[in-house]
C-alpha distance (Angstrom), angle and dihedral (degrees) to the residues before:
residue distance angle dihedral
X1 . . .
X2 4.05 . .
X3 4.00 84.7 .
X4 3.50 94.0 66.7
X5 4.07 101.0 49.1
X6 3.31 96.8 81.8
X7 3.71 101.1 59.8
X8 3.89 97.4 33.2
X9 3.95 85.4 55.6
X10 4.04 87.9 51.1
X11 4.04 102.5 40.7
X12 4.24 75.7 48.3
X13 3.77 92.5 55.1
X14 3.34 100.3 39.5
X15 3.99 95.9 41.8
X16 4.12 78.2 65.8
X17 3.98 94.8 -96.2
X18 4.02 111.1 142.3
X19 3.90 131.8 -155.7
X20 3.85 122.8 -108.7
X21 3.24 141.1 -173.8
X22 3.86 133.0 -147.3
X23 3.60 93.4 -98.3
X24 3.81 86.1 61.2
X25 3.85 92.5 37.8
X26 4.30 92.0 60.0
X27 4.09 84.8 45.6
X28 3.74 93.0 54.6
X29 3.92 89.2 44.3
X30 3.53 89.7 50.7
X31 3.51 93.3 60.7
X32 3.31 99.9 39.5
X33 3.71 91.3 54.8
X34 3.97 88.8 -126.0
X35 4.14 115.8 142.3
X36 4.17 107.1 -126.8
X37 3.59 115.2 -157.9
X38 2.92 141.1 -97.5
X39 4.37 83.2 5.5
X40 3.77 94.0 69.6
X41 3.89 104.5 34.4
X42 3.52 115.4 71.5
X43 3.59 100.2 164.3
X44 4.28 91.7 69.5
X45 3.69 123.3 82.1
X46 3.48 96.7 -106.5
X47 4.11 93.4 45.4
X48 3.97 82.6 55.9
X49 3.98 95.2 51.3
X50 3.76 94.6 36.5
X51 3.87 83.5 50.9
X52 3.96 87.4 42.4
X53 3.97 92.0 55.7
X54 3.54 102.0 38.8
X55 3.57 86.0 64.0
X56 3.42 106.0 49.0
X57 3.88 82.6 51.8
X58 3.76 89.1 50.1
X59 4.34 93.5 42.6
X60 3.75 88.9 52.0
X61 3.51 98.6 46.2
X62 4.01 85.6 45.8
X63 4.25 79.7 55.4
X64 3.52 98.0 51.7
X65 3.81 94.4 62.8
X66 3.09 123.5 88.3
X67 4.06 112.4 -100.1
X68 3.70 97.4 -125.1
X69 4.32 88.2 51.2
X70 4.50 90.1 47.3
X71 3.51 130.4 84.1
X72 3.75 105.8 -107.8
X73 3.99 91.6 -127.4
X74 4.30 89.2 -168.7
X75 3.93 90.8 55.1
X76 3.94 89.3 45.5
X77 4.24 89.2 54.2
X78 3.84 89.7 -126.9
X79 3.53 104.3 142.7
X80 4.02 96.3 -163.6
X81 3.21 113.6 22.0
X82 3.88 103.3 167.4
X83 3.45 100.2 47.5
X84 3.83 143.9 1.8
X85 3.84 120.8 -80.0
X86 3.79 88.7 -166.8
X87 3.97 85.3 -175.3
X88 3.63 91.0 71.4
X89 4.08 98.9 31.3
X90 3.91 83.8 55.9
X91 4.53 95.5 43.3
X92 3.74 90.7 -110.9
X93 3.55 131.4 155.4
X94 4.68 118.7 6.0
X95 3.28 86.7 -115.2
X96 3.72 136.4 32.7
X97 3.54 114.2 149.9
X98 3.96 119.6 25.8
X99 3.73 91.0 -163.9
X100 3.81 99.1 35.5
X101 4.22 100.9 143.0
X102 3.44 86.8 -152.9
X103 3.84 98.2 71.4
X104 3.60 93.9 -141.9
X105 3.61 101.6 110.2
X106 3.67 101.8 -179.8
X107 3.41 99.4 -47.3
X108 4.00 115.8 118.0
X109 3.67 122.9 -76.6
X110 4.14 113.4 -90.2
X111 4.18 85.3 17.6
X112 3.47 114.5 130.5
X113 3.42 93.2 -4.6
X114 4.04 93.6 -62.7
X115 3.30 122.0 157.0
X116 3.36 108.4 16.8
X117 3.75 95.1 -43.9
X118 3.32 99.2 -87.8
X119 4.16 92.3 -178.4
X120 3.43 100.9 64.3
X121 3.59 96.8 87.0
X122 3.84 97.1 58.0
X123 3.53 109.5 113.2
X124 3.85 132.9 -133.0
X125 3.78 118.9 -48.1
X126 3.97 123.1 49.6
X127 3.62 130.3 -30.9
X128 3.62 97.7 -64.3
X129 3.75 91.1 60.0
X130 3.99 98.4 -120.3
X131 4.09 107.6 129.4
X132 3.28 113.3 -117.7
X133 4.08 100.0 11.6
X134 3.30 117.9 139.1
């Protein structure tokens, strides 16, 4: 009942209970170790939508600076920066994004030249860049 908030909420804070909010609530999980939903499980419906809108919060925030004080996310070769596209962090799918600047499309990152080629620094030897591995 409404009648009883008020008193439960002072024996609480009095008793030495304290307010938090959900901010403080995912920081406590974290170092707990303890999963909180829908935060930390992006393969559910709600993970997906939570994921969804804290992107849009995060894209238009990106759009209301001004472009000479943002990260230009194309230049960087960071193919979604507000939120996960856990299709192309986990190689699924040939093509993801028709109009992806990056030119990655799916592939890996450094394949093909995608994403700003980030092979071509590897020196001699195999892929990893250690001579003589094999």
């Amino acid at each position: 009942p409404a009648a009883l908030a008020l008193p439960l909420w002072h024996a609480l804070t009095t008793s030495g209970g304290r307010a938090i909010g959900l901010a403080d609530v995912r920081a406590s999980a974290l170092l707990t170790q303890t999963p909180v939903f829908p935060f930390d499980f992006p393969d559910t419906e709600a993970g997906s939508q939570w994921q969804r809108r804290e992107g849009e919060e995060r894209s238009k925030a990106h759009r209301r600076r001004p472009p000479a004080r943002r990260p230009n996310y194309a230049a960087l070769g960071s193919a979604h920066p507000h939120a996960p596209c856990w299709a192309a962090v986990l190689h699924l799918g040939a093509d993801l994004d028709p109009d992806d600047e990056t030119g990655h499309r799916g592939r890996p990152l450094g394949a093909d030249g995608g994403a700003g080629n980030l092979g071509a620094n590897l020196g001699p030897g195999d892929e990893t860049g250690r001579p003589g591995a094999a």
